[in-house]
Backbone as CSV, one residue per row, in Angstrom:
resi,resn,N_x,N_y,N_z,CA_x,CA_y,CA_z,C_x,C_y,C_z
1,UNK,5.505,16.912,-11.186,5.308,15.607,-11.828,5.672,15.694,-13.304
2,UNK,6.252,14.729,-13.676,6.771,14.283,-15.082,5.579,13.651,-16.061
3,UNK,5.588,13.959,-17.278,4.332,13.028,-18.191,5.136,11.422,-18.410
4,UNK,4.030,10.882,-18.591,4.250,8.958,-19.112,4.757,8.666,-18.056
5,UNK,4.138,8.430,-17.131,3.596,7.743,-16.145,3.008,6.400,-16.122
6,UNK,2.960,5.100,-15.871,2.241,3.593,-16.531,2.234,3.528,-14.355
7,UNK,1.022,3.474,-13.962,0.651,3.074,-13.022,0.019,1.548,-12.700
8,UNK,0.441,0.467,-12.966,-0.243,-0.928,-12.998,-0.340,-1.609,-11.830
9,UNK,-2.343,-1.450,-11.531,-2.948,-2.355,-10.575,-2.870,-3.426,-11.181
10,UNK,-1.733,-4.470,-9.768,-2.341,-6.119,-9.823,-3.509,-6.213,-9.347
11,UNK,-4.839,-6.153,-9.745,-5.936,-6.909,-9.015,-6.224,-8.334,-8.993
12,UNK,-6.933,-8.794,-7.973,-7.243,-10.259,-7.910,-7.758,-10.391,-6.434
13,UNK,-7.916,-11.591,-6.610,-8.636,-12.165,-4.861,-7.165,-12.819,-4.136
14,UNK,-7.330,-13.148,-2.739,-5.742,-13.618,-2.455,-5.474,-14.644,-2.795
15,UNK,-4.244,-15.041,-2.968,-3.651,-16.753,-2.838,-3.913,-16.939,-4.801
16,UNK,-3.440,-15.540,-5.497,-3.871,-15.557,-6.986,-2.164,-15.522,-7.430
17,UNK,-1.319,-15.446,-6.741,0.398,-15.233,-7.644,0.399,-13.738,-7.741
18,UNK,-0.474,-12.475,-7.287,-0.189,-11.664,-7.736,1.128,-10.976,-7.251
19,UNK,1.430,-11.387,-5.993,2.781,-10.908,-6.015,3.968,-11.169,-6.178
20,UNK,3.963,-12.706,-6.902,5.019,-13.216,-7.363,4.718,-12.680,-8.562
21,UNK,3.604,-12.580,-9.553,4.450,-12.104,-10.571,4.741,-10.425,-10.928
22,UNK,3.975,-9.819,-9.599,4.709,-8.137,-9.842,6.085,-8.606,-9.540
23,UNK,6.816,-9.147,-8.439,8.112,-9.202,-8.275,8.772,-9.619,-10.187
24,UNK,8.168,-10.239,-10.713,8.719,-11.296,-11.902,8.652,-9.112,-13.057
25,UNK,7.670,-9.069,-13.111,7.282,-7.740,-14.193,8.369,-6.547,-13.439
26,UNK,8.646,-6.387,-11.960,9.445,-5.545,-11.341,10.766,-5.272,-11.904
27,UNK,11.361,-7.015,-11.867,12.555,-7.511,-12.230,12.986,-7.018,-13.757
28,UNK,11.977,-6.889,-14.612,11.443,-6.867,-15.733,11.835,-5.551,-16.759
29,UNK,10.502,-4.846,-16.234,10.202,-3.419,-16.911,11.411,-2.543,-16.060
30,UNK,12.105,-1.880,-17.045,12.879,-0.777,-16.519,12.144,0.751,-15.598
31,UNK,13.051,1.234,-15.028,12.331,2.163,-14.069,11.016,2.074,-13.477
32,UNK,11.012,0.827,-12.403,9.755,0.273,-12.211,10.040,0.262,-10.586
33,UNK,8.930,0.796,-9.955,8.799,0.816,-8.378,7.709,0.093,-8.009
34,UNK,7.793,-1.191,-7.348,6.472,-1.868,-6.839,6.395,-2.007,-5.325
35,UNK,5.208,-1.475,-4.951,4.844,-1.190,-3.928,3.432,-2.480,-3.520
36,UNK,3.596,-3.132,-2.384,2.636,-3.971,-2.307,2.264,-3.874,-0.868
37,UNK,0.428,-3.292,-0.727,-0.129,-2.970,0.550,0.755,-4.044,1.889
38,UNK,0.861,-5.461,1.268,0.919,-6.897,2.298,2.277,-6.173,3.165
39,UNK,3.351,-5.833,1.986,4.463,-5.817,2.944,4.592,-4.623,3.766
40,UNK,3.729,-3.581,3.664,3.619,-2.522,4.864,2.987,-2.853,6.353
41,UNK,1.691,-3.304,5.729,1.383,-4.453,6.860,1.794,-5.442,7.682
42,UNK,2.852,-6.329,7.019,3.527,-6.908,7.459,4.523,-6.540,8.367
43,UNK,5.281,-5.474,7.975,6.485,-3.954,8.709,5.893,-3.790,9.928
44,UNK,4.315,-3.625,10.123,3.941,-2.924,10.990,3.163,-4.235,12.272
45,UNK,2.916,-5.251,12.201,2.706,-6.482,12.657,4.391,-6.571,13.280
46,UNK,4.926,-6.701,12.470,6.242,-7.174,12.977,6.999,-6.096,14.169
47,UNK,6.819,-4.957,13.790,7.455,-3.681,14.651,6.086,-3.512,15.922
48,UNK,5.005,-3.786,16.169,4.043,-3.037,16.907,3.363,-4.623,17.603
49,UNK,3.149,-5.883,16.872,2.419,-6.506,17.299,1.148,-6.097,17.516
50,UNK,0.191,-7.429,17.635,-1.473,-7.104,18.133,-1.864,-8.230,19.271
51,UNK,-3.077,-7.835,19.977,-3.489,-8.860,20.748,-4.971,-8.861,20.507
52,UNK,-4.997,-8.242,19.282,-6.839,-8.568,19.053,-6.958,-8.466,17.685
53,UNK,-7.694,-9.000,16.868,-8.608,-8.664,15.559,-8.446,-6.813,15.640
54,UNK,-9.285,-6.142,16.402,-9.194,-4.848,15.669,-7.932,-4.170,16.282
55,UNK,-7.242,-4.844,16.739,-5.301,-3.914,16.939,-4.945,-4.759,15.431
56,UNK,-5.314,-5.781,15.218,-4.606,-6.139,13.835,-5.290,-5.189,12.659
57,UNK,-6.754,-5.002,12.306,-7.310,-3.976,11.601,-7.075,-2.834,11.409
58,UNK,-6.467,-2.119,13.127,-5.903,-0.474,13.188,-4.536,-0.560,12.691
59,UNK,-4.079,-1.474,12.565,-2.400,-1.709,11.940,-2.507,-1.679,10.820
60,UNK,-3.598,-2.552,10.012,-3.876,-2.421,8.707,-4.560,-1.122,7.779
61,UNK,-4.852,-0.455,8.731,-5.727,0.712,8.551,-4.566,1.566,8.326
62,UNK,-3.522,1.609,9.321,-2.730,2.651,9.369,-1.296,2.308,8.564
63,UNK,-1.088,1.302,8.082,-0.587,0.625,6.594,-0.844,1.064,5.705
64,UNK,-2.283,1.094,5.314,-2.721,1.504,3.752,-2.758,2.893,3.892
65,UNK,-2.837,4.012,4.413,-1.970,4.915,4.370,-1.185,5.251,4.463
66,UNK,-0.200,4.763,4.950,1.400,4.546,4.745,1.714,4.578,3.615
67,UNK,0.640,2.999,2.550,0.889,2.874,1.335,0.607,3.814,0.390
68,UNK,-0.799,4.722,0.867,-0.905,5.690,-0.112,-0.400,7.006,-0.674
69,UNK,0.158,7.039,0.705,1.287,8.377,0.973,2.780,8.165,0.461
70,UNK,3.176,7.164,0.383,4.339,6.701,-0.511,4.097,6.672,-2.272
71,UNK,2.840,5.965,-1.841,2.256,6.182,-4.065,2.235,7.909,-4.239
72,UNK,1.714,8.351,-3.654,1.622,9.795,-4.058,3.428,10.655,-4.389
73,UNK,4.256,9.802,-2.923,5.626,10.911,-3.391,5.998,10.071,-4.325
74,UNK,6.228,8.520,-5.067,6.885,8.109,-6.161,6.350,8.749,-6.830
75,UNK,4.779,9.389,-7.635,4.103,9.778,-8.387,4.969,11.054,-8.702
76,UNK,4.984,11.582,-7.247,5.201,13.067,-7.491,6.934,13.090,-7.929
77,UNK,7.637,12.482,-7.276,9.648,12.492,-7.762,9.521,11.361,-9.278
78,UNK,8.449,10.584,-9.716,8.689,9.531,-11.077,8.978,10.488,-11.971
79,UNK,10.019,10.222,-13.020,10.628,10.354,-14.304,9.738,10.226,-15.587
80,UNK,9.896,10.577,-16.352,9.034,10.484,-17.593,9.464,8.866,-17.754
81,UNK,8.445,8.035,-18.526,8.471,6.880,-18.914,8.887,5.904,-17.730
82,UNK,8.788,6.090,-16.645,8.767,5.438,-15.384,7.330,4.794,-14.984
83,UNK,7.421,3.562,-13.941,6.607,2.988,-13.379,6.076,2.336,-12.696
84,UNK,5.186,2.406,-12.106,4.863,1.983,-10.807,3.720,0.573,-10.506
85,UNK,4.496,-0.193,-9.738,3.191,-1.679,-9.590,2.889,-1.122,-8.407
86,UNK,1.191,-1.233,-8.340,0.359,-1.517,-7.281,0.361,-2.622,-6.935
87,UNK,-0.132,-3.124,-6.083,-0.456,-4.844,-5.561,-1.169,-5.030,-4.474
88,UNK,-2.384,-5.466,-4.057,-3.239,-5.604,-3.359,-4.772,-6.034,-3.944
89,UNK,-5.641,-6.349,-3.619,-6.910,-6.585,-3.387,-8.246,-5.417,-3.371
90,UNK,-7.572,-4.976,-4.200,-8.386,-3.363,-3.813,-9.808,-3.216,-3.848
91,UNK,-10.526,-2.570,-3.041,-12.124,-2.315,-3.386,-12.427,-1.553,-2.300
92,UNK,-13.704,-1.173,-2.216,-14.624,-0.469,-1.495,-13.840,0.896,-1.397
93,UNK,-13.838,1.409,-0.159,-13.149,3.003,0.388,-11.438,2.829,-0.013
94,UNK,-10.679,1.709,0.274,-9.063,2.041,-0.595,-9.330,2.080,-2.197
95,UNK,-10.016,1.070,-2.745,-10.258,1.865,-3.975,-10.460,3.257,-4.521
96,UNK,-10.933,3.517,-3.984,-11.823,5.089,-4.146,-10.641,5.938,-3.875
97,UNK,-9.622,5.715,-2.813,-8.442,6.338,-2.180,-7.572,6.329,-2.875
98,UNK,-7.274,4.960,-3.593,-6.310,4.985,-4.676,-6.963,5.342,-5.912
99,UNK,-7.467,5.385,-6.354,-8.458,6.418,-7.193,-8.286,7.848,-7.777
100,UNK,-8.314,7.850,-6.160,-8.168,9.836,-5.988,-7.095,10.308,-6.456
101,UNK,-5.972,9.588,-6.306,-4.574,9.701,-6.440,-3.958,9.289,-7.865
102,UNK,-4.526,8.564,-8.559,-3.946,8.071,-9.965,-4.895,7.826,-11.310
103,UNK,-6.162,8.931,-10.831,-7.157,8.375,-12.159,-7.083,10.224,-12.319
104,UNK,-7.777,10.133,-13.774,-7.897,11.609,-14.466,-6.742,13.071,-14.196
105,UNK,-5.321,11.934,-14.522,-4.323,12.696,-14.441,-3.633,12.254,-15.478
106,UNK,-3.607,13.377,-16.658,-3.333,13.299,-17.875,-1.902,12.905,-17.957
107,UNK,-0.793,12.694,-17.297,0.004,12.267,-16.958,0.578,10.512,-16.653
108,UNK,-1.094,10.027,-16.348,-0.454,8.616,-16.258,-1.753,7.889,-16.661
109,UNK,-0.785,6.811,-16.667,-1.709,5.883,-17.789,-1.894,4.291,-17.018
110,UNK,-3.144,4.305,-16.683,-3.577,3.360,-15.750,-3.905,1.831,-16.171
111,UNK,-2.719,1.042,-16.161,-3.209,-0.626,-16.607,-3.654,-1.638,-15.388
112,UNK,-4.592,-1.972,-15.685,-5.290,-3.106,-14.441,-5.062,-4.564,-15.261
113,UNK,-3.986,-4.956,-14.148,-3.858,-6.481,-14.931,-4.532,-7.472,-13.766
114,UNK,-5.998,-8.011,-13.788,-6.675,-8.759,-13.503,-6.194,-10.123,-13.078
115,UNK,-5.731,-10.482,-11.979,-5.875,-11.951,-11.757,-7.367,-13.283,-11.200
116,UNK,-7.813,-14.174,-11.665,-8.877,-14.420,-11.306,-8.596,-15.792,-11.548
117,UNK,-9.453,-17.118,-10.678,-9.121,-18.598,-10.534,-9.581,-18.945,-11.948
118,UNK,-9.599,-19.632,-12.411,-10.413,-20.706,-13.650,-11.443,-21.795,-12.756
119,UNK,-11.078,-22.077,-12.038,-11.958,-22.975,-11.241,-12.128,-22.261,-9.651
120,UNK,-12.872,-21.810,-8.744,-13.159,-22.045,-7.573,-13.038,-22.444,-6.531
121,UNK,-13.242,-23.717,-7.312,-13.386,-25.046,-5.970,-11.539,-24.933,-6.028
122,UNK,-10.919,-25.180,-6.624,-9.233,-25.518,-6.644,-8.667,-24.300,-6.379
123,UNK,-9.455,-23.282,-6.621,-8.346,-21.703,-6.063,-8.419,-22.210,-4.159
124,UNK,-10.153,-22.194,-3.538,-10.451,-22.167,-2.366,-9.588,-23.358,-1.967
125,UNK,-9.401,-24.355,-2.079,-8.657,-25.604,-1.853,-7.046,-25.048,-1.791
126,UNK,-6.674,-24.276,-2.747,-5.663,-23.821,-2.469,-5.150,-22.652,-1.465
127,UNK,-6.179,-22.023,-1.276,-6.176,-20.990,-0.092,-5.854,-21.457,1.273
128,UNK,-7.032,-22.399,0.901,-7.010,-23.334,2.217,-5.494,-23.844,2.762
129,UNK,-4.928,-24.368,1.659,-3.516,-24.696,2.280,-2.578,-23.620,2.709
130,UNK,-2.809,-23.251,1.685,-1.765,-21.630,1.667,-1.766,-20.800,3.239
131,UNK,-2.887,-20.479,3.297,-3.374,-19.573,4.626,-2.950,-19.727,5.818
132,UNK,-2.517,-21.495,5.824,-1.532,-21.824,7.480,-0.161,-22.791,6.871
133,UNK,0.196,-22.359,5.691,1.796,-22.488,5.484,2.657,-21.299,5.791
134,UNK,3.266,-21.082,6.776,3.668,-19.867,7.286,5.507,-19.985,6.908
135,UNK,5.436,-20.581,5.756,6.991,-20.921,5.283,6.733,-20.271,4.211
136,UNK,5.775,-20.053,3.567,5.574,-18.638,2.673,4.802,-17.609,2.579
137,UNK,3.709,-17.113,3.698,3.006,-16.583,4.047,3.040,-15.707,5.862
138,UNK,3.166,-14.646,5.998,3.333,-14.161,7.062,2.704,-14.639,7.682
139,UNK,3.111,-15.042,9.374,2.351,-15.532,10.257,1.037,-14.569,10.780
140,UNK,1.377,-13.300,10.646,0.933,-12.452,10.776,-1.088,-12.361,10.414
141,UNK,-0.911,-12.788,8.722,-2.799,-12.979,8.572,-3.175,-13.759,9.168
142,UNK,-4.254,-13.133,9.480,-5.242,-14.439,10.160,-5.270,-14.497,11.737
143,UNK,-4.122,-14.147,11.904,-3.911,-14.031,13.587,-5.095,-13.621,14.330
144,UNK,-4.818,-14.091,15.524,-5.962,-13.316,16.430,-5.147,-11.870,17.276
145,UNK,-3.600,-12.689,17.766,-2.495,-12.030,18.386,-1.555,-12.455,17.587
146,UNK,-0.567,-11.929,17.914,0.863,-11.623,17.022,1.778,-10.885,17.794
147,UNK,3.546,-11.283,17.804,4.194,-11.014,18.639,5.538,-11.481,18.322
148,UNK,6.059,-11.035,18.073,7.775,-11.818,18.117,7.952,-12.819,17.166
149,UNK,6.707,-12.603,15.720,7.268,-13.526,14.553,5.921,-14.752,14.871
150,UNK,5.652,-14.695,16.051,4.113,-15.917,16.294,2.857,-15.487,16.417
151,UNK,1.882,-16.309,15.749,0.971,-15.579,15.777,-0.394,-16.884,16.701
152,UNK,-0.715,-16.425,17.046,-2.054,-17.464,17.594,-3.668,-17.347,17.487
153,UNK,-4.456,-18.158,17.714,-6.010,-17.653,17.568,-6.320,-17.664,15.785
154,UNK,-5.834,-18.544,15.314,-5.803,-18.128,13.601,-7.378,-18.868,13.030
155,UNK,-8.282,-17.553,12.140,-9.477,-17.735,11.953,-9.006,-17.715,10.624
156,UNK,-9.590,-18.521,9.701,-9.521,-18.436,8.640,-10.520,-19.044,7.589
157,UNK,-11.264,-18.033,7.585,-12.920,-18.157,6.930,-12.214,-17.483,5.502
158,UNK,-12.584,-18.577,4.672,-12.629,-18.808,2.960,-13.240,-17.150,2.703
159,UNK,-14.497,-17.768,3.134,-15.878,-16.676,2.802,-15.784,-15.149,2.977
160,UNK,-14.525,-15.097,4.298,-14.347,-13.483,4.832,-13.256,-12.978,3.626
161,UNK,-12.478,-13.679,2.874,-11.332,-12.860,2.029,-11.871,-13.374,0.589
162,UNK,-13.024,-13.410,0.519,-14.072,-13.543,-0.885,-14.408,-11.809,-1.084
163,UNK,-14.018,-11.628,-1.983,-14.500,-10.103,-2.556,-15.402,-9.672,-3.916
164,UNK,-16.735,-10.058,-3.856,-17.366,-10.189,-5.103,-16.865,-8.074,-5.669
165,UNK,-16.898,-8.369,-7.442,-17.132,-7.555,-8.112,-15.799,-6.752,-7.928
166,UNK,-14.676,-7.007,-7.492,-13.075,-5.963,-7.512,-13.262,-5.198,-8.589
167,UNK,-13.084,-3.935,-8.729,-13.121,-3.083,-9.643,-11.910,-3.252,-10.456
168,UNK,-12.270,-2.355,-11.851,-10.855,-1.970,-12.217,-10.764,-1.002,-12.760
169,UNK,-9.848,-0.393,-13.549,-9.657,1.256,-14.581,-8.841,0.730,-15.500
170,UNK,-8.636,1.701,-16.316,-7.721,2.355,-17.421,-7.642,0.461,-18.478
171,UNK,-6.887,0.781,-18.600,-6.518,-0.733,-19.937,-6.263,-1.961,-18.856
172,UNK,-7.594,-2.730,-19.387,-7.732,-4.187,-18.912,-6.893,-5.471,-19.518
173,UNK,-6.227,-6.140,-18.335,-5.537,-7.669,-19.066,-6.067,-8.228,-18.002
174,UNK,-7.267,-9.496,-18.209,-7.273,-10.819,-17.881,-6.705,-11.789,-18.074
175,UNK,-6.416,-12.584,-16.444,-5.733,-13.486,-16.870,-6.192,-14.862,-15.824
176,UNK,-6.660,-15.495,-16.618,-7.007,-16.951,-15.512,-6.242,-17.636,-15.226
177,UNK,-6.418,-18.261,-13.914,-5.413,-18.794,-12.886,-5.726,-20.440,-12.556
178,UNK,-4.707,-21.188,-12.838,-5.457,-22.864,-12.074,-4.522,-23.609,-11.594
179,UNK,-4.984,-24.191,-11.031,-4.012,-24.878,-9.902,-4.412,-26.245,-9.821
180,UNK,-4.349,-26.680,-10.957,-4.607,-28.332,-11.058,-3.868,-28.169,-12.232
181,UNK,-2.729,-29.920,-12.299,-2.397,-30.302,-11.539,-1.331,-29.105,-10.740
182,UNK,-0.925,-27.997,-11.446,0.148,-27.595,-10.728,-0.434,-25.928,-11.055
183,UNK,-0.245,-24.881,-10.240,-0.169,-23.470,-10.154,0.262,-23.589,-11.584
184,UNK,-0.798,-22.469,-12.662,-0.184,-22.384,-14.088,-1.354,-21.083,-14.422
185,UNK,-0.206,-19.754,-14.871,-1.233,-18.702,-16.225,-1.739,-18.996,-17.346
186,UNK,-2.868,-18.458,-17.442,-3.276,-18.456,-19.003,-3.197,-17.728,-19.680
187,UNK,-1.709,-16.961,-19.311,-1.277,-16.129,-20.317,0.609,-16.113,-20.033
188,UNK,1.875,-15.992,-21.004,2.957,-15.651,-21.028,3.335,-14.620,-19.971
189,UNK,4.517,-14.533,-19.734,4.632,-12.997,-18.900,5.191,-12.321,-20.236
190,UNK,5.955,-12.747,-21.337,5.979,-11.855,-22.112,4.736,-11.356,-23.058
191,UNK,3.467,-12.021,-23.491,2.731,-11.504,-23.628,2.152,-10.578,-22.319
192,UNK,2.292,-10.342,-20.618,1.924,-9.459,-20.387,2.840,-8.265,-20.557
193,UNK,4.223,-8.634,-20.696,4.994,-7.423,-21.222,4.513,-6.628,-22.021
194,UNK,4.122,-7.265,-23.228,3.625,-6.644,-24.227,2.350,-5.984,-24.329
195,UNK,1.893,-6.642,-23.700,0.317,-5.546,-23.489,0.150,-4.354,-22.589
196,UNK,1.639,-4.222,-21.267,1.500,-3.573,-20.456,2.238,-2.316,-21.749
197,UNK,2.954,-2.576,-22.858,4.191,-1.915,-23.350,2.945,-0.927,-24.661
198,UNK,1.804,-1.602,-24.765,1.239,-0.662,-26.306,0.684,0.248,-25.441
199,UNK,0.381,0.805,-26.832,0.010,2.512,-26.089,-1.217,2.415,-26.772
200,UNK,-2.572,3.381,-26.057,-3.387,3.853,-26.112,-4.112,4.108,-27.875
């Protein structure tokens, strides 16, 4: 492994932009690898299919190690001053997993850029729509079964993809999110350039 390392968790709850704007910071920051849990999951829905809740869970299970085992070899082949987006929802036991792998390694330098609603009621309202528009959202969440691009049996409890208290590490950027009248940050992407860019 190489020193200057910039490892940056998107955290947030879903249906927050976080992966439109790692794609936007990807496009962005030079020598930058973003890796996002959804689309391994997605790979593996699409190649294996499910016909239950926990064949969709063991897919997801066996995803996020997929994902973590890929963070570890970019870590291990990254270049000095290279860097890597996380993207996911992280907490409980994958926290701790991704953890293991990118904290108290004098080598990299851990930014958590925070996404979070400004209002509640208008994030959940927006979930709500989001969650069965499958013109930008894999058919795949939510499913009960899944198969050939269709998915059926779709549960979609607000309350179950509520994650009180998401952790975070290393150098914090908040940034509030609202969606009245229209999806808008309360912050620049070049001010997050810039905060992802100072040093310690």
């Amino acid at each position: 492994m190489r020193n200057n390392l910039k490892v940056i968790i998107m955290q947030g709850q879903s249906c927050l932009g976080k992966s439109t704007l790692c794609r936007k910071l990807s496009g962005i920051i030079s020598d930058c690898t973003y890796l996002c849990v959804d689309k391994y999951k997605e790979k593996n829905w699409d190649y294996y299919g499910f016909d239950s809740v926990e064949e969709r869970q063991e897919l997801s299970d066996f995803s996020k190690m997929e994902f973590l085992l890929d963070l570890k070899k970019h870590i291990k082949e990254a270049v000095s001053g290279s860097t890597i987006i996380v993207d996911y929802s992280f907490h409980n036991t994958f926290w701790d997993s991704l953890m293991r792998i990118i904290s108290d390694k004098p080598n990299i330098e851990i930014i958590t850029i925070f996404l979070h609603p400004a209002n509640e009621k208008e994030w959940e309202k927006a979930w709500r729509e989001r969650s069965v528009d499958f013109s930008i959202r894999h058919p795949g969440h939510g499913a009960t079964q899944y198969s050939d691009g269709k998915g059926e049996g779709y549960v979609t409890d607000f309350n179950e993809i509520k994650v009180d208290g998401l952790p975070v590490a290393g150098r914090v950027k908040k940034i509030a999110i609202d969606y009245h009248p229209n999806y808008s940050m309360h912050c620049s992407l070049m001010e997050i350039i810039q905060f992802i860019e100072e040093h310690n």
